[in-house]
N, C-alpha and C positions, 0 to 999 in steps of 0.2 A: 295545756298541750304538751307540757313538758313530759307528762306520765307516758305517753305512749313509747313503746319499742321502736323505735325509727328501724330501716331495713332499707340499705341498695345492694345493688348487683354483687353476686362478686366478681362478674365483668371489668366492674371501676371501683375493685377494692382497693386499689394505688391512686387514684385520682382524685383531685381536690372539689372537683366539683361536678356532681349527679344529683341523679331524682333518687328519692328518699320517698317510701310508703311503709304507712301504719296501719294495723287493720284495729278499730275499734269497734264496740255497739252501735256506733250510728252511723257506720262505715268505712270507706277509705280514705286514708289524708295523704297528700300529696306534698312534697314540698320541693323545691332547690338548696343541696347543703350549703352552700355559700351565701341566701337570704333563709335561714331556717325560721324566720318569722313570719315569713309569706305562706301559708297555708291551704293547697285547694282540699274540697271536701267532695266528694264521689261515691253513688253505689257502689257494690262487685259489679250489679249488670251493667251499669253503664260503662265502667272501666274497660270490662272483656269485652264488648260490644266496641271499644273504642279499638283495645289491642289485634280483635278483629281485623279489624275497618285497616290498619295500618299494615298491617302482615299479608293482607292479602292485594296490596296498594289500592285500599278507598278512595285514598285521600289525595292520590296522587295527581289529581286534576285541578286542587284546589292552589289560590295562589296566597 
């Protein structure tokens, strides 16, 4: 996992701790830079399907 290019915002380019995404062959990885060993793995489509669902408040019903 180490190989991959990690990438956050430059939003939280001062900040200790963000989400971090990698694009590789078999998709996207996910992480928190403060547990960088914790891993989620993800399509694009599910991801954009996700950022969707958040942007436009999907999910905002949910608890």
């Amino acid at each position: 996992m180490s190989l991959l290019n990690w990438r956050k915002s430059t939003f939280s380019e001062n900040q200790a701790n963000c989400v971090e995404l990698a694009a590789a062959h078999d998709g996207i990885h996910m992480r928190e830079s403060d547990e960088p060993d914790t891993v989620l793995h993800t399509t694009p489509a599910t991801l954009r399907s996700f950022i969707r669902a958040v942007k436009t408040g999907g999910l905002d019903h949910t608890t």
